[in-house]
C-alpha positions as CSV (number, residue, x, y, z in Angstrom):
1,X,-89.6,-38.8,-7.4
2,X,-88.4,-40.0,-4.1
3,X,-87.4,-38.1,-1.0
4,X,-88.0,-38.3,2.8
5,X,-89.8,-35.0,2.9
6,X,-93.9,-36.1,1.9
7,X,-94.4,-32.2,1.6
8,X,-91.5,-32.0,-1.4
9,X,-93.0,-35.4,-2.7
10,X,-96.9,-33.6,-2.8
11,X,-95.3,-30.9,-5.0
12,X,-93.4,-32.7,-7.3
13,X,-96.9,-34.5,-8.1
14,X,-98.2,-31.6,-8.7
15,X,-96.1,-31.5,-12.1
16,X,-97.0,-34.8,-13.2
17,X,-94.5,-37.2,-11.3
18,X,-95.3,-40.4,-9.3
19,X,-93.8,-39.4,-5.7
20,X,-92.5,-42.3,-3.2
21,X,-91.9,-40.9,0.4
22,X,-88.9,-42.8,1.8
23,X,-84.9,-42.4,3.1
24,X,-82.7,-42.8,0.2
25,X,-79.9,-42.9,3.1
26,X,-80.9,-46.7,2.5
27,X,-79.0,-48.8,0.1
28,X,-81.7,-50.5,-0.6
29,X,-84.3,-47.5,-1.1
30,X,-82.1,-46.5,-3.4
31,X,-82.1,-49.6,-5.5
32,X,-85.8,-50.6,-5.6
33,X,-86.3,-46.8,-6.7
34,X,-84.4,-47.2,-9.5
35,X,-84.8,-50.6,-10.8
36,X,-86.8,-49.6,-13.8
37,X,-85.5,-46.6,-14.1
38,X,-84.2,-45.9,-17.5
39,X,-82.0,-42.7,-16.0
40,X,-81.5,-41.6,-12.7
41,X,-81.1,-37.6,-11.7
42,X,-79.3,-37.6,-8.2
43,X,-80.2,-34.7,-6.3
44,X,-80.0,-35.1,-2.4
45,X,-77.8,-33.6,0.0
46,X,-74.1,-33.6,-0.4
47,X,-72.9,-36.0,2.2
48,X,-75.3,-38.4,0.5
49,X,-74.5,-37.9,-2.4
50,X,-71.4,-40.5,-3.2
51,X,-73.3,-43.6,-1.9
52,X,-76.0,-42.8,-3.7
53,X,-74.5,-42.6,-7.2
54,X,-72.8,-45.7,-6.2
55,X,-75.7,-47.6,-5.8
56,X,-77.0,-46.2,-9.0
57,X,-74.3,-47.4,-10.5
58,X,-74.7,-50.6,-8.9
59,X,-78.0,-51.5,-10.2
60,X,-76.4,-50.5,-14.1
61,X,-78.9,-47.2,-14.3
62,X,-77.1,-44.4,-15.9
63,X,-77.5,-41.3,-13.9
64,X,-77.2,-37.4,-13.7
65,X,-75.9,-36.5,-10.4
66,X,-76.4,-32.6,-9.0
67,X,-75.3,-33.1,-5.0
68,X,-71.8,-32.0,-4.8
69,X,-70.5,-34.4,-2.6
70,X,-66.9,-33.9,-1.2
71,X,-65.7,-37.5,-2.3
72,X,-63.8,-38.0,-5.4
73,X,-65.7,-38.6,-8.4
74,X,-62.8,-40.8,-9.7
75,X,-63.6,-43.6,-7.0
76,X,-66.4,-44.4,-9.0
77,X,-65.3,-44.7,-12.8
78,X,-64.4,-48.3,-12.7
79,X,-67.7,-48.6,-11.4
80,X,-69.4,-46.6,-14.3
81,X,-66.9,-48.2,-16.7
82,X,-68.1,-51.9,-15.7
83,X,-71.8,-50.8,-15.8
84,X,-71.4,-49.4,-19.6
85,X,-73.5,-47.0,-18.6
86,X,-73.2,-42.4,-18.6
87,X,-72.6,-41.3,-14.8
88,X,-72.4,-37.5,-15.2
89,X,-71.8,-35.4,-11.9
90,X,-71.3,-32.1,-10.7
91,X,-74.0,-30.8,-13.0
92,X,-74.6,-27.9,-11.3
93,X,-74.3,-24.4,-11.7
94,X,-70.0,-24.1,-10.4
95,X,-69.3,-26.7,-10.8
96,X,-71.1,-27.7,-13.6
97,X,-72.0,-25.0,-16.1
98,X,-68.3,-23.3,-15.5
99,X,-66.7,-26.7,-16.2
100,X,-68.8,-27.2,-19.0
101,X,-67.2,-23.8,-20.4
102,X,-63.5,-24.6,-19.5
103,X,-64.0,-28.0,-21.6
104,X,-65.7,-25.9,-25.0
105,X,-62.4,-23.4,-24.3
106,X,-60.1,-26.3,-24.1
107,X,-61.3,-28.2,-27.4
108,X,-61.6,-25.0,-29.4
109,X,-58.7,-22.6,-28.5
110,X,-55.1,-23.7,-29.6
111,X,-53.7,-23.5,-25.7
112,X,-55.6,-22.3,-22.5
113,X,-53.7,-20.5,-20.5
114,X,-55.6,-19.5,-17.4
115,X,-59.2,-20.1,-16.1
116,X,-60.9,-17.8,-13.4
117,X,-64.3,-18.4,-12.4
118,X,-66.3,-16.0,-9.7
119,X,-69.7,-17.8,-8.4
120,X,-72.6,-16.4,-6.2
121,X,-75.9,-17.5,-5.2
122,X,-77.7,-14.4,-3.2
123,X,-80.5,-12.5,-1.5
124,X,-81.7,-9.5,-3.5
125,X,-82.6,-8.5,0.0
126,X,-79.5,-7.6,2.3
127,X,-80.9,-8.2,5.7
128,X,-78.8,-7.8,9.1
129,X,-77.0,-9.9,10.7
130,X,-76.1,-11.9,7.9
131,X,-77.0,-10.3,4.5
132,X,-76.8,-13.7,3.2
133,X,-79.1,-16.7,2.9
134,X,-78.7,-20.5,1.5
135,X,-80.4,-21.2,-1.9
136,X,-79.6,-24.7,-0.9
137,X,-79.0,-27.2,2.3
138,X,-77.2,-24.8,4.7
139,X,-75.0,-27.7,6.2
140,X,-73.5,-27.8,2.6
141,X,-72.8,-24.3,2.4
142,X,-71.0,-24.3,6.3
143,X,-68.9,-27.8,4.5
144,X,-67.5,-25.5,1.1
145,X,-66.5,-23.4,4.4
146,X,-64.6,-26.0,5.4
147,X,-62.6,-27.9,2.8
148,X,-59.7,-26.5,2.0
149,X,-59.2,-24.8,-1.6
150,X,-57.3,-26.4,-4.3
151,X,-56.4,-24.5,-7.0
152,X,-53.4,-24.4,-9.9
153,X,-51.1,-21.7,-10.1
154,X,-48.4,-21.2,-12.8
155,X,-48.4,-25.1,-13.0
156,X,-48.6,-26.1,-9.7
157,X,-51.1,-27.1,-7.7
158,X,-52.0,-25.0,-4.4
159,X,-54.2,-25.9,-1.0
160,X,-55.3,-22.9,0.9
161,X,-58.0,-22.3,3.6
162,X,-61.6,-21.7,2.1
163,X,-62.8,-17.6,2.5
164,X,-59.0,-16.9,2.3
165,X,-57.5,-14.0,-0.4
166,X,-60.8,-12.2,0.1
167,X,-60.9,-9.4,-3.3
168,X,-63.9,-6.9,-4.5
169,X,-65.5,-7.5,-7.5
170,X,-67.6,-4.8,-9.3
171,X,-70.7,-6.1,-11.2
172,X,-72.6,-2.8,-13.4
173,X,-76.1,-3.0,-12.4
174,X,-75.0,-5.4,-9.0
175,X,-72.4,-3.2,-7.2
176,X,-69.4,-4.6,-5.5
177,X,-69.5,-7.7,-4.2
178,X,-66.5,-10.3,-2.2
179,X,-64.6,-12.9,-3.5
180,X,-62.8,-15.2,-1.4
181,X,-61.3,-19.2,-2.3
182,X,-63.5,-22.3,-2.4
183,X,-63.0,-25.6,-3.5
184,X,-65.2,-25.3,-6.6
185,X,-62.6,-26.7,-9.2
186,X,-62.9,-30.2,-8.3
187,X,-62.7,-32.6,-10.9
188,X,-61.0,-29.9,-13.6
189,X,-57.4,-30.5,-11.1
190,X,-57.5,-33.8,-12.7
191,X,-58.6,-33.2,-16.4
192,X,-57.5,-29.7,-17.7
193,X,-53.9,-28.9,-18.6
194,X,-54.7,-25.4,-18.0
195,X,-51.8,-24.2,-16.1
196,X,-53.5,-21.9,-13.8
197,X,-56.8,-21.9,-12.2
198,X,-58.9,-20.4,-9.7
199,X,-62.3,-20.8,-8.6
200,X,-64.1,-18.2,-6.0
201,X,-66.9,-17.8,-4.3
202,X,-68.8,-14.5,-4.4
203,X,-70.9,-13.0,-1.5
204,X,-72.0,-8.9,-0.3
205,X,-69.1,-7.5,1.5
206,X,-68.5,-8.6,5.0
207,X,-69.9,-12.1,4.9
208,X,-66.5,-13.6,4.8
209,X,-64.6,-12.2,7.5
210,X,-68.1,-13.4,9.3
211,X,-68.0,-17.0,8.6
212,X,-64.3,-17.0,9.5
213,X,-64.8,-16.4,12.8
214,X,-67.0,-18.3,13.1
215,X,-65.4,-21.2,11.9
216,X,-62.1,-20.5,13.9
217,X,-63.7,-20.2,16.8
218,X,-64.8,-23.6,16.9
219,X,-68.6,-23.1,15.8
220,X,-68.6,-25.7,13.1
221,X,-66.7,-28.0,14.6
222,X,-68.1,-31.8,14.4
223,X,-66.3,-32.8,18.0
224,X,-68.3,-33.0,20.8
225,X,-68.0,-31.2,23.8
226,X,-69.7,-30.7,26.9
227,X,-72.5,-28.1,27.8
228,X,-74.8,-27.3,30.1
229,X,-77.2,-29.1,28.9
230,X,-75.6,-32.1,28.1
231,X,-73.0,-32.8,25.3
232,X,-73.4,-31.3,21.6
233,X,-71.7,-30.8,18.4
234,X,-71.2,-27.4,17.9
235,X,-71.7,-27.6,14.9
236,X,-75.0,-28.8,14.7
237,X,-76.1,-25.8,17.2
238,X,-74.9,-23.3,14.3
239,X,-76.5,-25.4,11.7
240,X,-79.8,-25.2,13.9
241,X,-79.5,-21.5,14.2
242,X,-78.6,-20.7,10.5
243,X,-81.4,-22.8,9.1
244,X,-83.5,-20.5,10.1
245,X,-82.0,-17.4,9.5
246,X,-80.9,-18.7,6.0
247,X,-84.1,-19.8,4.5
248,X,-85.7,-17.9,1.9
249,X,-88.9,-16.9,2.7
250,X,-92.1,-18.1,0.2
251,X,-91.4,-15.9,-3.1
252,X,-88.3,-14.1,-1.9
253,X,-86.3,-13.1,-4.6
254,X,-82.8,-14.4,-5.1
255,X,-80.0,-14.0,-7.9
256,X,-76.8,-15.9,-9.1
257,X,-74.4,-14.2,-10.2
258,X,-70.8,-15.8,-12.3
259,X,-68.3,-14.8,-14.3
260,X,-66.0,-17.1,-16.3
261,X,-62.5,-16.1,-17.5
262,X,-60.4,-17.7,-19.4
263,X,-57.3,-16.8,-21.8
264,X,-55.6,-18.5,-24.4
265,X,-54.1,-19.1,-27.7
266,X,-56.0,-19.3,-31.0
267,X,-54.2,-18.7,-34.6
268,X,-51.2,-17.3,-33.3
269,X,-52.8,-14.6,-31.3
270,X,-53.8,-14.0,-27.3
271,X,-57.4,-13.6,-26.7
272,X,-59.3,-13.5,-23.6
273,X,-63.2,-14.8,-23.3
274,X,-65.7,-13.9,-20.8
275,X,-68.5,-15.3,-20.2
276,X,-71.4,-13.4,-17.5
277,X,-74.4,-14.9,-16.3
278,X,-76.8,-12.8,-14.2
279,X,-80.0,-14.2,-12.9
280,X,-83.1,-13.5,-11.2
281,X,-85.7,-15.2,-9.2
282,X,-88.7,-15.6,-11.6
283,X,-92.1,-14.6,-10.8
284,X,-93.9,-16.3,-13.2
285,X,-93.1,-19.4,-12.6
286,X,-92.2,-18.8,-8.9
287,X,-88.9,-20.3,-9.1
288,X,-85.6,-19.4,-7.4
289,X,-82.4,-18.5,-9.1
290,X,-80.0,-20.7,-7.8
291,X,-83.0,-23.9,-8.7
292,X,-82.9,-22.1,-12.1
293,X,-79.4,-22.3,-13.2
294,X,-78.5,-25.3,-10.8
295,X,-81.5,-27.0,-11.8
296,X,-81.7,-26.4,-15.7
297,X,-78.3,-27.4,-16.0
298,X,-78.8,-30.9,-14.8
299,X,-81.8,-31.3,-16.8
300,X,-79.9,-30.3,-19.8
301,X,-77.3,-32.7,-18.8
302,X,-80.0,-35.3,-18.4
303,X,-81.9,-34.5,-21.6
304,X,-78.2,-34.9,-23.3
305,X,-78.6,-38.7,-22.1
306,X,-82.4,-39.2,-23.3
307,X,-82.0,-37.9,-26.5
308,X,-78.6,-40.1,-27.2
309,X,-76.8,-37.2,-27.2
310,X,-74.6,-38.2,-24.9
311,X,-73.9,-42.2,-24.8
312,X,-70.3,-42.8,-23.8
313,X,-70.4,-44.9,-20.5
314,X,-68.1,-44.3,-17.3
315,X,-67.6,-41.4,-15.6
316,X,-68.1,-37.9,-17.1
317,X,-67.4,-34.6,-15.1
318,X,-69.1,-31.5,-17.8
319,X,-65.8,-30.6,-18.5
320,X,-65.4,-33.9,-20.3
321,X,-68.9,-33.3,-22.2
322,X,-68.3,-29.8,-22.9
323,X,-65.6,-30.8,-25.3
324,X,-68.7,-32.1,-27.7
325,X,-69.6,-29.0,-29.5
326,X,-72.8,-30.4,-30.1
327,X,-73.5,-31.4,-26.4
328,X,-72.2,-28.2,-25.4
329,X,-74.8,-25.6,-27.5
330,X,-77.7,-27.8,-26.5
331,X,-77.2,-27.2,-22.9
332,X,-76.7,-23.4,-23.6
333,X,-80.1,-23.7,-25.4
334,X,-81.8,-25.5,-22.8
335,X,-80.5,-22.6,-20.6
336,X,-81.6,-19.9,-23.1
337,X,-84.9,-21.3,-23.8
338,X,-85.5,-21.0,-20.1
339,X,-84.5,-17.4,-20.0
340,X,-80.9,-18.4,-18.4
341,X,-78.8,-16.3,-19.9
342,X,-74.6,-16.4,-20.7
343,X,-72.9,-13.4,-22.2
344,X,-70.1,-14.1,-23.5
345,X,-67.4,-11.9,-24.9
346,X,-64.2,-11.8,-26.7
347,X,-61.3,-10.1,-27.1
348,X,-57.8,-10.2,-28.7
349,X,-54.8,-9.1,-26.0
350,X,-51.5,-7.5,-26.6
């Protein structure tokens, strides 16, 4: 295990794993730590994250890639190709697990129709000013907040800003909750036929119209300009602020929260499935949520590739492996087994 942070390092030893403290923003870091790997899980912060699975790739490991970085995927399959060797990314939570269900959905029913995912990682707490705070690297969570969101409606593909079309969503035993567009669909623009699709991010009420003006006026902007102290990115400032105010304290309880959607075709007849996940921060094993069904997800994806489950080299988004039956119950059983649990239901329509 290898990360810049020696206190992350000590704790991954803890569980059994030799830890190298070093900066994987390095090419060459990243290449003597994987030299003998036989597979490679890529987990460091977005912006990171496309180099890094490059070099990976490079060196002819296969690798399991969790950092959601806002690169195309696709810039790297002739890479993967040529290596003859899995590269498997976005095996996170959404996306990850959701494309992972679009792809079952897409090999079993006759025609897909529409896909809708909602997607939340949240404080149980709600705490003022912000009711709100980052299971993962707050400078990721400001970029989703950033990138404009694709999506596909009635056939065509769509750009608009992120926390636009803002919608309450009623979850029993949760309450109401906001939905507003992020870029979350990703690599499914490119590999599902499904005509129309739309993936949201969920968050309590009130946090969007927050982060908008935030955003709008100029807080996370990355151009300099000139303060009284000197000159400064503004968006660093925020990111300084919020890393505070975002970070879970030790054994704070978090939950995710999604809900999948899709319609379709099968034996002449219109049906709709649904699939809900709600999940808790456990207190046994003192482990957040969001680590849990991120984090379980990529090592289901990666136990895919050590057990020869998996073996097709190039470039796989889970959309792509949830097509494998096979591939696609073992992941949902090393989510069950883990007490991650996805309820799904179905229904014929009119």
């Amino acid at each position: 295990m290898v990360d810049l942070d020696p206190v992350r390092v000590e704790r991954m030893t803890e569980f059994g794993a030799d830890g190298v403290v070093a900066d994987l923003s390095k090419g060459e870091t990243v290449s003597k730590a994987v030299k003998d790997a036989d597979l490679v899980v890529g987990a460091v912060p977005g912006f990171m994250g496309y180099k890094t699975v490059e070099r990976v790739l490079q060196e002819g490991r296969p690798i399991v890639d969790i950092s959601f970085f806002p690169e195309d995927a696709f810039g790297l399959e002739k890479l993967a190709a040529d290596a003859g060797v899995p590269c498997l990314v976005d095996c996170g939570v959404a996306p990850g697990l959701s494309n992972l269900v679009l792809g079952r959905m897409e090999a079993h029913l006759d025609k897909t129709t529409s896909f809708h995912c909602l997607v939340g990682g949240l404080p149980v707490e709600r705490s003022w000013p912000w009711e709100y705070k980052a299971p993962f690297s707050p400078g990721d969570v400001i970029e989703e907040y950033m990138r404009p969101a694709r999506m596909r409606l009635n056939g065509v593909e769509v750009t608009r800003p992120a926390l636009s079309d803002v919608e309450l969503v009623d979850f029993p035993g949760l309450g109401s909750l906001e939905a507003f567009n992020t870029d979350g669909l990703r690599s499914l623009l490119r590999t599902s036929k499904t005509p129309h699709m739309v993936e949201k991010t969920m968050r309590y009420p009130g946090h969007a119209v927050r982060m908008r003006i935030l955003r709008d006026a100029g807080f996370f902007s990355v151009d300099e300009i000139q303060a009284a102290s000197g000159t400064v990115r503004p968006r660093d400032v925020t990111e300084a602020l919020l890393f505070s105010a975002w970070t879970f304290d030790e054994g704070e309880p978090d939950l995710t929260v999604m809900r999948i959607v899709v319609e379709g075709e099968h034996d002449g007849k219109r049906v709709r499935h649904t699939y809900n996940l709600l999940d808790y921060y456990n207190t046994e094993t003192e482990t957040m949520s969001m680590a849990r069904t991120t984090g379980y997800t990529c090592t289901a994806m990666a136990s895919l590739v050590a057990r020869g489950l998996w073996t097709e080299p190039g470039l796989a988004p889970p959309e792509i492996v949830g097509r494998n039956a096979k591939c696609f119950d073992a992941v949902i059983q090393h989510l069950e087994a883990r007490g991650v649990h996805i309820f799904q239901r179905v229904e014929t329509l009119s």
